[in-house]
C-alpha positions in Angstrom: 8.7 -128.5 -30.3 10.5 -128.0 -26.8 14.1 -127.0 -27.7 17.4 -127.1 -25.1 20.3 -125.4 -24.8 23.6 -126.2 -23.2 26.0 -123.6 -22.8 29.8 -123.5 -21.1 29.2 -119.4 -20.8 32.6 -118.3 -19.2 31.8 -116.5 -15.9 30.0 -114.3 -18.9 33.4 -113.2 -20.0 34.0 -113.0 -23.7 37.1 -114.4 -25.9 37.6 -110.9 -26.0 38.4 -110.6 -22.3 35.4 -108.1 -21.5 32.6 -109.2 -19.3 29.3 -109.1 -20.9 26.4 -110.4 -19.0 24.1 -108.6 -21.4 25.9 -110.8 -24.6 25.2 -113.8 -23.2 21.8 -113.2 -22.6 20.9 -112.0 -26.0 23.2 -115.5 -27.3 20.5 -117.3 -25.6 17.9 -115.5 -26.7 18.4 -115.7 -30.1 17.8 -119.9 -29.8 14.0 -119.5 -28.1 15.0 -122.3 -25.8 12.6 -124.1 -23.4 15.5 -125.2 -21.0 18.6 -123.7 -20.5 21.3 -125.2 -19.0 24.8 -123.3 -18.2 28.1 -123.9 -16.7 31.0 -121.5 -15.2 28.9 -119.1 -13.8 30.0 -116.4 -11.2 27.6 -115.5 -8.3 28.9 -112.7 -6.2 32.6 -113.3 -6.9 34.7 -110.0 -6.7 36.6 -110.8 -10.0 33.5 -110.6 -11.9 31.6 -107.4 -9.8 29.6 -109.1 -6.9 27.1 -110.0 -10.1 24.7 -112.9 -9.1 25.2 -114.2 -13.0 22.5 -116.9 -12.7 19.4 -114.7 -11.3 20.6 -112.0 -13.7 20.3 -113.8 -16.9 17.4 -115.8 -16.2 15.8 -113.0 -14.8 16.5 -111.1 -18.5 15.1 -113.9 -20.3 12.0 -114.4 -18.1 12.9 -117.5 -16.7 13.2 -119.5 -13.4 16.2 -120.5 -12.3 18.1 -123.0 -9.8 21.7 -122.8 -9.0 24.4 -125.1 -7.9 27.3 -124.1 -6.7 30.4 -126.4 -7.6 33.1 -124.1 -5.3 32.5 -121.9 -2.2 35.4 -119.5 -1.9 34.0 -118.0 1.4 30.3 -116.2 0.3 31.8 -116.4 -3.3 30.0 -119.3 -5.7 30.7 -120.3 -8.9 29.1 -123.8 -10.9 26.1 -124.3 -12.8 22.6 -123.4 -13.7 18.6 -124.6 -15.2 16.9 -121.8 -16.4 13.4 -122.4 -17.6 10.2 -120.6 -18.0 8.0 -123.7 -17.5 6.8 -125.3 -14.3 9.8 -127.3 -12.7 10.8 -129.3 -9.6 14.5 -128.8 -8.1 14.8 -132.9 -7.4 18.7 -133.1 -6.4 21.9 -131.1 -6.6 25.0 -132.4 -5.3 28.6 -133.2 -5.7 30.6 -135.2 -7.9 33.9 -137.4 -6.9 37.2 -136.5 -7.7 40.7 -138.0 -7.2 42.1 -137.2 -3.4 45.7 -137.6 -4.0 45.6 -134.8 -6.9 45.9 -131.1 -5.7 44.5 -127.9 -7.6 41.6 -129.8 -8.9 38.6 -127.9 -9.2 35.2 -129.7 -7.5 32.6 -130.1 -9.8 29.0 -131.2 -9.5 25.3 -131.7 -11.0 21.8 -130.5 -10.8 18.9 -132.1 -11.6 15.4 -130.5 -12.1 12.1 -132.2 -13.8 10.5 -129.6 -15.9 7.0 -130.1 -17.6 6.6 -129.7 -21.8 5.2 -131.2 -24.3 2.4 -132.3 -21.7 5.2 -134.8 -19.6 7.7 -134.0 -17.1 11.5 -134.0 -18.5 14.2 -135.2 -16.2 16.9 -132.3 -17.2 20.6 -133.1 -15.5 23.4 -130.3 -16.0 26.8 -131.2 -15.3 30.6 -130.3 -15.7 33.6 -132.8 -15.4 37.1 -132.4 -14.7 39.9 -131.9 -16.7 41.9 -134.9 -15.7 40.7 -138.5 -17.6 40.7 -140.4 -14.6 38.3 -138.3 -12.1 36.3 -138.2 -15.7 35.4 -141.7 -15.3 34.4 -141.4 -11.9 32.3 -138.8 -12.6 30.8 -140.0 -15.5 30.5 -143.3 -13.7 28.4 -141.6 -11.1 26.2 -140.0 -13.2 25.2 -142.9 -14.5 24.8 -144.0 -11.2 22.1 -144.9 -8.2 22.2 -141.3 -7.2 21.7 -139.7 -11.1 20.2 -141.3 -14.0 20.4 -144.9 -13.0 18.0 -143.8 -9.8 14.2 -145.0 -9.5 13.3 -141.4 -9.4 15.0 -140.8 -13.2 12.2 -142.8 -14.9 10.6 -141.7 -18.2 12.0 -138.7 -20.4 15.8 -137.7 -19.2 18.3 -135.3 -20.9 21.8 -135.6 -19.4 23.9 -132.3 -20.7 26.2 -129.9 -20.0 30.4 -129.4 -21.0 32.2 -132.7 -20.3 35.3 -132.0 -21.2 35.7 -135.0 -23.1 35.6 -136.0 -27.2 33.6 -138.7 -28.1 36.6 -140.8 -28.2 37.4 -140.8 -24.6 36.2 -143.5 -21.7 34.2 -140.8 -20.1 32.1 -140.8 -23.5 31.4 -144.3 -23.4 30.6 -144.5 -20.1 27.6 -141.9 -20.7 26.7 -143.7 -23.5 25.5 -146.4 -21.4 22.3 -148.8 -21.7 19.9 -145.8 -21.3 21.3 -143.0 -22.7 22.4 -141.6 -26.4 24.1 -139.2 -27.9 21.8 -136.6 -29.2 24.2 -136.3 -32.2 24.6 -139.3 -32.8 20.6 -140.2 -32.5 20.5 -137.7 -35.5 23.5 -139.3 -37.8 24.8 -135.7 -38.1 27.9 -136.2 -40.3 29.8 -133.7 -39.5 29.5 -133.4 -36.0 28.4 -130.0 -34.2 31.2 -129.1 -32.5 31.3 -126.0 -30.0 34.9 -125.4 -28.9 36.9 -123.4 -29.3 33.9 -120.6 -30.1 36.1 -119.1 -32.7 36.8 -122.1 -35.0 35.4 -125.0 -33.7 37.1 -127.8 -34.0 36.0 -130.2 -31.2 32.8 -131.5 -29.8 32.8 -131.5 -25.7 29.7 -130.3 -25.2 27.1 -132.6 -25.0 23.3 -133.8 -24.6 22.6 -137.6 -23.8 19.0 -138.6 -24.2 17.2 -141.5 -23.2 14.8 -143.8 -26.0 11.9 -141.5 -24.7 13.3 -138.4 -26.4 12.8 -137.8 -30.3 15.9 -135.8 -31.4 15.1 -133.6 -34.3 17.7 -131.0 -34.6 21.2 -130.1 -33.2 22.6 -127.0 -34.0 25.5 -124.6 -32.8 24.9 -120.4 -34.2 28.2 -119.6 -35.5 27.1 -115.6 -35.4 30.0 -113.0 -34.5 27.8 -112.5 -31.2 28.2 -116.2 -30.4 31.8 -116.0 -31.1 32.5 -113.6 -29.3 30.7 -113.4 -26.0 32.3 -117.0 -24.4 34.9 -119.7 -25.1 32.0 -122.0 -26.3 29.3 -121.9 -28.4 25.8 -123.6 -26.8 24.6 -126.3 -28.2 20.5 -126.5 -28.9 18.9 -129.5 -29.1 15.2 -129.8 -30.6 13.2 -132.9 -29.4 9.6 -134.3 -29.4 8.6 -136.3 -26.3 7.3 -139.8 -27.1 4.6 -140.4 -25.0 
């Protein structure tokens, strides 16, 4: 039974304030996960020692990896990540909008890869929104959109994941819970809710996995271990699914 994880890791550095490439890694490893999919990663930024964090960790767990990077601060990269050890297709990576008149807002964007379990190929989107509610619902909006799910080329299985800032009380939320997709969670009827930040105690749910009706949710789970505390602001999220074929 294939089994995803999504997983805000920090830049890798811990609530502790020490950088620990090696803690996430064994985090991860810990869930057996088919697809990995992780946000705030550094790749040859100074502030966290020139480390190409994506290649690095899938390389420990023996997987492939594609990489999208958010921000460019000259040859320095930070954003987001798909690490599986199954056969996959990069299909798109790209921006998301944000508001123009706002300054200091980070850019954000989404990658998209179709990976092949369970004897189908798995559309697999990883995202991170903004901060602000507003460029939220432009980014959620677009997700939905022509260019992401709502595109011919998203047909058949799809997982949308990653840390969307946003409670499932918010507009955002709604918005990505939209004719096609579901929340994994909420698929399952979990009462109470997983809920993955802050790692430490827990108390709200902003990560999340949307699924469309041609993925079987069977499990949702968070590890509460003192390594998964410990090594980033988050705890991952692993989702355990059948494919219906």
């Amino acid at each position: 039974m294939p089994r995803l994880v999504t997983y805000n890791v920090h830049r890798c550095v811990g609530v502790d304030r020490r950088l620990d490439v090696d803690r996430i890694v064994a985090v991860i490893a810990e869930l057996e996960p088919d697809v990995v999919c992780l946000q705030e990663l550094d790749v040859g930024r100074a502030r966290t020692g020139w480390v190409d964090q994506a290649a690095s960790i899938a390389e420990k767990l023996s997987m492939a990896v594609r990489f999208h990077a958010a921000m460019r601060v000259e040859a320095e990269l930070y954003g987001d990540a798909i690490l599986t050890p199954h056969p996959e297709t990069l299909v798109k990576v790209g921006a998301l909008p944000t508001l123009p008149n706002v300054p200091g807002l980070e850019p954000r964007g989404a990658l998209w890869a179709r990976i092949e379990m369970g004897g189908a190929a798995v559309n697999v989107i990883n995202t991170h929104l903004g901060l602000v509610p507003r460029e939220q619902r432009l980014q959620a909006a677009a997700l939905m959109g022509p260019d992401w799910v709502g595109s011919a080329a998203c047909a058949g299985p799809t997982i949308l994941c990653g840390d969307f800032n946003a409670t499932s009380m918010t507009r955002p939320y709604r918005l990505l819970c939209g004719s096609r997709l579901e929340d994994a969670q909420r698929r399952l009827g979990l009462r109470p809710s997983v809920k993955t930040f802050p790692s430490a105690y827990p108390a709200i749910r902003i990560d999340h996995a949307f699924v469309s009706p041609e993925i079987l949710v069977t499990g949702a789970e968070a590890p509460f271990s003192p390594l998964a505390r410990m090594a980033s602001d988050h705890l991952p999220l692993a989702i355990d699914f059948e494919i219906r074929t």
